[in-house]
Backbone as JSON, one array per atom type, in Angstrom:
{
  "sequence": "XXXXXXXXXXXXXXXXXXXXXXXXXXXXXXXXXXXXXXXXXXXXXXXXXXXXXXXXXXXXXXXXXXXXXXXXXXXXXXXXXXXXXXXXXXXXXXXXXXXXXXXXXXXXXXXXXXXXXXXXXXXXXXXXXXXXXXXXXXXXXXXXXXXXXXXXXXXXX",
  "N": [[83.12, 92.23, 103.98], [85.6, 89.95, 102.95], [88.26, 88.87, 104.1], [91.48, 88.12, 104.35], [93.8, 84.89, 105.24], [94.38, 84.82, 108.58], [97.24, 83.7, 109.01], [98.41, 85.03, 106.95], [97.77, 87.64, 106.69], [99.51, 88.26, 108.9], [102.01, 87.46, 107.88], [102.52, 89.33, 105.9], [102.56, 91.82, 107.11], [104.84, 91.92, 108.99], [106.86, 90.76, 107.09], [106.54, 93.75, 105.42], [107.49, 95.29, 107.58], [109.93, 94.0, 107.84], [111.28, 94.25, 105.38], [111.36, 97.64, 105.53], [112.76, 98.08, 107.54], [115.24, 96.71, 106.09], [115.59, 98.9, 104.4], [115.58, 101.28, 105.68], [118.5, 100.6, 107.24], [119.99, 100.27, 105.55], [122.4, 101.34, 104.77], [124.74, 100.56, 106.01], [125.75, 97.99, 105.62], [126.31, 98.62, 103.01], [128.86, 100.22, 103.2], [130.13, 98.79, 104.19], [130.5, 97.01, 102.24], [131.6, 97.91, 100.01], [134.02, 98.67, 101.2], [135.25, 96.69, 101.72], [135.36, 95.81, 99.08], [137.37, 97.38, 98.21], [139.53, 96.3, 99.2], [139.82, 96.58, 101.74], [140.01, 95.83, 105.52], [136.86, 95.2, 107.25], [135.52, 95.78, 110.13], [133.39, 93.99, 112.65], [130.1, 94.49, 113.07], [127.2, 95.24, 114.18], [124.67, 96.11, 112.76], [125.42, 95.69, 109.89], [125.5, 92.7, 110.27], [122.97, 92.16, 111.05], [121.38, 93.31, 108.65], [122.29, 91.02, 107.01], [121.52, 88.65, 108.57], [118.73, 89.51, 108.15], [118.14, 89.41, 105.55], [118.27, 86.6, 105.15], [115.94, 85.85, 107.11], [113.53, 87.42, 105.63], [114.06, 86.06, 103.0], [113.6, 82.85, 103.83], [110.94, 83.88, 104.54], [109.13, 84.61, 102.95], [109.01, 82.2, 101.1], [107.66, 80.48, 103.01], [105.45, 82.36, 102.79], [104.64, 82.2, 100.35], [104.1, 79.73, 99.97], [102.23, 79.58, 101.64], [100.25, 81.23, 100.78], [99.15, 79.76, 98.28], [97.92, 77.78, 98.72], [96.01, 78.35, 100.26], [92.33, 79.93, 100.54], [91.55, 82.62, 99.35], [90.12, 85.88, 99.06], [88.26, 86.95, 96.86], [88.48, 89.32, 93.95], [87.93, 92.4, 93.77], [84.35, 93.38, 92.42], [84.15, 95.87, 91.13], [86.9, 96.16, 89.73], [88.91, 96.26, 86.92], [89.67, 93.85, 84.38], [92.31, 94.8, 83.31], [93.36, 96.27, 85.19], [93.59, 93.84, 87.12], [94.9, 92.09, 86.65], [97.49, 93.67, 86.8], [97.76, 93.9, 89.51], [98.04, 91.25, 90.37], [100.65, 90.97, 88.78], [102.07, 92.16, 90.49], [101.92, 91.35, 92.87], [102.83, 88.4, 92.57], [105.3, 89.5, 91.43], [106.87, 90.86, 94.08], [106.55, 88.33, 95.57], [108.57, 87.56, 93.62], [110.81, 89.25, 94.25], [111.27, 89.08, 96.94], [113.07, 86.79, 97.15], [114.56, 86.95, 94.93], [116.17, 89.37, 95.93], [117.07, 88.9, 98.8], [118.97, 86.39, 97.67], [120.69, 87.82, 95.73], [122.07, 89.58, 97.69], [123.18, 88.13, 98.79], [124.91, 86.75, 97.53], [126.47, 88.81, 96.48], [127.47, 89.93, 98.86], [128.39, 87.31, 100.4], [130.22, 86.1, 98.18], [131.25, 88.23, 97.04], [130.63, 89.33, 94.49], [130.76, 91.6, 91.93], [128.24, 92.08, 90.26], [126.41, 90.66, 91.14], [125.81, 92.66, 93.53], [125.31, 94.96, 91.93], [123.24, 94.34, 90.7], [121.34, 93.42, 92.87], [120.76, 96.51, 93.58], [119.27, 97.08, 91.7], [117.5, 96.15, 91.93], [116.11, 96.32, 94.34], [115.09, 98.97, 93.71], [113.26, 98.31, 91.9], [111.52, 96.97, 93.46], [110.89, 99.22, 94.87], [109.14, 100.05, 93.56], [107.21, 98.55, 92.81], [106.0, 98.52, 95.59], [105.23, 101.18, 95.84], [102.84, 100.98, 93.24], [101.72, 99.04, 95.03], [100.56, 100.45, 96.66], [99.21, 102.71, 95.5], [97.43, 101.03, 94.07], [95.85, 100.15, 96.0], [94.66, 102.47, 97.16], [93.27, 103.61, 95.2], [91.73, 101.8, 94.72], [90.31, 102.52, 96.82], [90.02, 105.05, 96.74], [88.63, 105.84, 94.47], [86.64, 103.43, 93.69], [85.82, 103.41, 96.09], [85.66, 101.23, 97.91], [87.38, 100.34, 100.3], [89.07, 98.58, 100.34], [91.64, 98.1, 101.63], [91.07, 96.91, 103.95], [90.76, 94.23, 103.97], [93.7, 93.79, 104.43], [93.86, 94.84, 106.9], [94.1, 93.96, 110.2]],
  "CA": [[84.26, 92.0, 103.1], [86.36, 88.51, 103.33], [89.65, 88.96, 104.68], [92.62, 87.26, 103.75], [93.58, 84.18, 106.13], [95.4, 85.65, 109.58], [98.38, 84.09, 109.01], [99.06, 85.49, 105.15], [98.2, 89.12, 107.53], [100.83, 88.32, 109.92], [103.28, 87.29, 107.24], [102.22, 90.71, 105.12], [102.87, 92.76, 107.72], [105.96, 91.05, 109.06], [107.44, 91.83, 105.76], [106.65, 95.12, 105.68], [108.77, 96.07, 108.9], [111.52, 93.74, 107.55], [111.51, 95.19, 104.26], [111.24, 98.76, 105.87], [113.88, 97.94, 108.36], [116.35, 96.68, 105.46], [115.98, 99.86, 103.55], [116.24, 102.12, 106.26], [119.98, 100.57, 107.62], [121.48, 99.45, 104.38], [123.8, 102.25, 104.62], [126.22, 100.08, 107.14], [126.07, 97.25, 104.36], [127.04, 99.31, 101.27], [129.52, 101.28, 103.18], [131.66, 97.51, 104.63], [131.03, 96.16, 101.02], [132.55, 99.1, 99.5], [135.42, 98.77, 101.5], [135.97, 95.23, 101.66], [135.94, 95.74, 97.59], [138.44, 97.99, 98.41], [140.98, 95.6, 100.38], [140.18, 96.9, 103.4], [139.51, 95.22, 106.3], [136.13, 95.16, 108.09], [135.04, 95.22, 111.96], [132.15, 93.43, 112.92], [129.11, 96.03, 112.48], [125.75, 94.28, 113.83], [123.7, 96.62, 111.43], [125.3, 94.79, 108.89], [125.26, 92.04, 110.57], [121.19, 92.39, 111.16], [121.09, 93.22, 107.25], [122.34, 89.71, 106.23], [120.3, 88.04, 108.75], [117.66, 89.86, 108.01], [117.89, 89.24, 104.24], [117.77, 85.26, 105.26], [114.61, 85.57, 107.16], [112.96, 87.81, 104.36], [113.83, 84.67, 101.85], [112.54, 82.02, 104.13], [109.39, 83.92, 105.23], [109.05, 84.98, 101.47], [108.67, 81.18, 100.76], [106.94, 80.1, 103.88], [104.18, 82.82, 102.86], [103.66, 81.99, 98.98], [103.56, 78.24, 100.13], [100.82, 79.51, 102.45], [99.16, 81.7, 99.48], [98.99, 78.85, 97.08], [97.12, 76.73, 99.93], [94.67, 79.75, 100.99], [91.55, 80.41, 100.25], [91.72, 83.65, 98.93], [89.37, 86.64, 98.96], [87.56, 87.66, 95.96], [89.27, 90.3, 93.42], [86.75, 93.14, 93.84], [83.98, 93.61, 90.97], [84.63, 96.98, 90.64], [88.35, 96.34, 89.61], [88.76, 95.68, 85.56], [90.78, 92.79, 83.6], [93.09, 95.44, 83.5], [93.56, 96.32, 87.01], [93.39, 92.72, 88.14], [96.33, 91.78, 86.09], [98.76, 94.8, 87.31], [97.43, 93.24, 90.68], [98.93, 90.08, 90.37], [101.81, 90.99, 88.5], [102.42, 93.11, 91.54], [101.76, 90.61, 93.69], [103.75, 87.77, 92.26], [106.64, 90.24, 91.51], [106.86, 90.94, 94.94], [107.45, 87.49, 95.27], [109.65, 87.23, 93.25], [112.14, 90.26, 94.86], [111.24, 88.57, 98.34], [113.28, 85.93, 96.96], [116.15, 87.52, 94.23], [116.84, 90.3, 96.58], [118.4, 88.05, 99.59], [119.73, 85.71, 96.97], [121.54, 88.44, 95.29], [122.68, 90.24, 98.22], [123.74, 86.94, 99.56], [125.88, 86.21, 96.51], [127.44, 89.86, 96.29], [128.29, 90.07, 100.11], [129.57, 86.37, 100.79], [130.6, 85.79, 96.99], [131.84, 89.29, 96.37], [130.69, 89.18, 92.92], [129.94, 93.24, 92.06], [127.23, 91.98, 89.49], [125.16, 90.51, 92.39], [125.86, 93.93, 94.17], [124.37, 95.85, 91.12], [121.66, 93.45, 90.69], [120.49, 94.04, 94.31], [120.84, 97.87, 93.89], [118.25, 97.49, 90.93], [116.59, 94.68, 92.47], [115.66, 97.15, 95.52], [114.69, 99.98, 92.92], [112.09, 97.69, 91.27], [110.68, 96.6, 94.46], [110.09, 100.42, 95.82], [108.22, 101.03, 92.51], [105.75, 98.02, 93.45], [105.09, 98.83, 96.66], [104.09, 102.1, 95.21], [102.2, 100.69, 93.1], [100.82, 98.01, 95.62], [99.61, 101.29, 97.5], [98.44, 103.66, 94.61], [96.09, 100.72, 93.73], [94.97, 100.21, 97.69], [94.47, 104.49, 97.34], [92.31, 103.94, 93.99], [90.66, 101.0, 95.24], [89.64, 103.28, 98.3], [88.91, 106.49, 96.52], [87.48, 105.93, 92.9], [85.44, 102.33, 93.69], [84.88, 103.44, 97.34], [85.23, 99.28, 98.18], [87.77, 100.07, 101.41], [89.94, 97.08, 99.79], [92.52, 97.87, 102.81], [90.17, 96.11, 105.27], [90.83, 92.95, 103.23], [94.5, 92.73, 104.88], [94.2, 94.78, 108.4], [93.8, 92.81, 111.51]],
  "C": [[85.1, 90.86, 103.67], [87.15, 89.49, 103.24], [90.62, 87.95, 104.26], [93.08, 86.61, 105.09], [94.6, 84.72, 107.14], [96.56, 85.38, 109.45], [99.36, 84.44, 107.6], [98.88, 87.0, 106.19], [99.33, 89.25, 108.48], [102.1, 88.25, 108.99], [103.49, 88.34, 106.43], [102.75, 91.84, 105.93], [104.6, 92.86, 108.8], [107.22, 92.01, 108.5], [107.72, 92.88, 105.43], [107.55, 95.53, 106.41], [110.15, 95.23, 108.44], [111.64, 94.26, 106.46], [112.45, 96.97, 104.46], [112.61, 98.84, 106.22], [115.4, 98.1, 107.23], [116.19, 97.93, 104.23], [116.02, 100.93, 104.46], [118.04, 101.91, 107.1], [120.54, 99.96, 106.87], [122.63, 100.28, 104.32], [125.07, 101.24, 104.89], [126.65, 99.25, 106.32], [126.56, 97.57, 103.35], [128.38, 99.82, 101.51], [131.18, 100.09, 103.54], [131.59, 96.72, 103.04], [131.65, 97.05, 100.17], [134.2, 99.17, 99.75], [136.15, 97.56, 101.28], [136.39, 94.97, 99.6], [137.15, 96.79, 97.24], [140.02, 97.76, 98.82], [140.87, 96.1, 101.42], [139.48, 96.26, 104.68], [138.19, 95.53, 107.33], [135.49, 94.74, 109.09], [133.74, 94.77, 111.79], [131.51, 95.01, 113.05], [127.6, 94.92, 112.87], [124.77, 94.87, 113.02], [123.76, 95.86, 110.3], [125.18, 93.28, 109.02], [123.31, 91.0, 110.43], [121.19, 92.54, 109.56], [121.14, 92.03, 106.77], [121.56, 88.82, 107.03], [118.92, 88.54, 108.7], [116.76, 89.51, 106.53], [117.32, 87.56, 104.06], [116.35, 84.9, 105.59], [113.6, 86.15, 105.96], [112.97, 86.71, 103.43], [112.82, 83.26, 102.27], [111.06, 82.29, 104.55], [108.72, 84.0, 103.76], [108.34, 83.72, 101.01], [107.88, 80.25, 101.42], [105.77, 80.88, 103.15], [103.32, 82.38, 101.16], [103.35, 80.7, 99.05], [102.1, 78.28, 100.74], [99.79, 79.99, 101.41], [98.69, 80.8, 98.69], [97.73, 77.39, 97.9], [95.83, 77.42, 100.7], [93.58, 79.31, 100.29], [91.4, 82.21, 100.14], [90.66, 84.85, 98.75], [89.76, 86.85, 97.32], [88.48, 88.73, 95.41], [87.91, 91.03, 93.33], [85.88, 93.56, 92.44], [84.46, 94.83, 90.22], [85.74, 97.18, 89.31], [88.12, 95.71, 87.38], [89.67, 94.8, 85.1], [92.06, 93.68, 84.01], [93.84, 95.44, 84.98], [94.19, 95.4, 87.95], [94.9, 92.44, 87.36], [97.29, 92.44, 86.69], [98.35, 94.13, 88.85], [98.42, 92.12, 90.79], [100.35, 89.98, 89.61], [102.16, 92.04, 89.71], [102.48, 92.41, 92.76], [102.92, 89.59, 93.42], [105.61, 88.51, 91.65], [107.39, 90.77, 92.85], [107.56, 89.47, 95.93], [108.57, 86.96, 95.52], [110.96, 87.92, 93.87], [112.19, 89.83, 95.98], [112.51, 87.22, 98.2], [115.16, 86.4, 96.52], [116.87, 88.49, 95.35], [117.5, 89.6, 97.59], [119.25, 86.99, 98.7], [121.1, 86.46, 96.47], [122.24, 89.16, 95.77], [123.41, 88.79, 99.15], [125.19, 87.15, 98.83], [126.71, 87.31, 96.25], [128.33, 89.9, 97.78], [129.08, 88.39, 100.58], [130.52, 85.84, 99.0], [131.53, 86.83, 96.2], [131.78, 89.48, 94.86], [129.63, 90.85, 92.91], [129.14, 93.24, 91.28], [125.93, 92.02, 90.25], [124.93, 91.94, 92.93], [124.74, 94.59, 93.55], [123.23, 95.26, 90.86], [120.97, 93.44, 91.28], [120.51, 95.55, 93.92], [119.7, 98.02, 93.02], [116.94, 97.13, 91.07], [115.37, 95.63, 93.21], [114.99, 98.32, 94.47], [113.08, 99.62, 92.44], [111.01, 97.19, 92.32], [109.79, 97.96, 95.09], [109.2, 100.73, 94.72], [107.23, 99.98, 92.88], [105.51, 98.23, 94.48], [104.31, 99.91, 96.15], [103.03, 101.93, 94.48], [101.27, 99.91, 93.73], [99.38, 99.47, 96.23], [99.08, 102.43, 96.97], [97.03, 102.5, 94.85], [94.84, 100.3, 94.96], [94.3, 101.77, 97.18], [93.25, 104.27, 96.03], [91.42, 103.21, 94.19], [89.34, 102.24, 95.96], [88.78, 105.18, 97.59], [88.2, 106.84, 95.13], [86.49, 104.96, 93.26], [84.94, 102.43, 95.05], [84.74, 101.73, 98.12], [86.21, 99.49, 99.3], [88.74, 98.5, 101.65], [90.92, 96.67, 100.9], [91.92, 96.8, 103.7], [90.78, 94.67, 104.96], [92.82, 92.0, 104.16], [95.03, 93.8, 106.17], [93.94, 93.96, 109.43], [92.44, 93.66, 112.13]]
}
């Protein structure tokens, strides 16, 4: 089975832990933009701190990696898989993307812009993103246990 080129796996997996990361300590972020939309003054906090630079690298790696995708050589979409399939694929893929992108934009623009649209726009932003991963990893799981093709292999090390 071709593999996808090492450094689209390094930048995949990357992602992942910053992704992960910024949804397990957004609390500290919601809880100083809450207040600061409150009038109240907030202390330095490197959680939130780490959230907004974290959201920067997420944008530039975001765009570093689809520059690299578009320049790849790309493994094969498996026969198995149907028109169907392959489509929700790549709209899953390129939507992904796309939230690698809106989501620090829009949490940019709510936390230094204070605009509570951006805010809610990230809050839905992030919603729409946990439903593709799920989906990224139902269709890994269906790959793996209806067509038996072990599709994971395609982007472990």
């Amino acid at each position: 089975m071709q593999k996808y080129p090492f450094i689209m796996r390094v930048f995949h997996w990357v992602l992942v832990i910053m992704f992960a990361a910024q949804f397990i300590f957004h609390n500290a972020i919601s809880d100083a933009y809450d207040q600061i939309q409150r009038g109240v003054e907030v202390a330095f906090n490197p959680l939130v701190a780490g959230h907004v630079f974290g959201g920067l690298a997420i944008l530039v790696l975001t765009l570093i990696r689809f520059g690299i995708r578009r320049k790849s050589v790309l493994p094969a979409y498996p026969e198995q898989g149907s028109a169907l399939t392959k489509r929700a694929s790549e709209i899953v893929h390129y939507g992904t993307y796309v939230l690698g992108i809106m989501l620090p934009v829009s949490g940019a623009v709510a936390w230094f812009g204070g605009v509570k649209a951006a805010a809610d726009g990230h809050e839905m932003l992030k919603a729409v993103l946990l439903a593709l991963v799920a989906l990224h990893v139902a269709g890994a799981l269906f790959h793996l246990v209806v067509h038996k093709n072990n599709i994971f292999k395609r982007m472990w090390f």
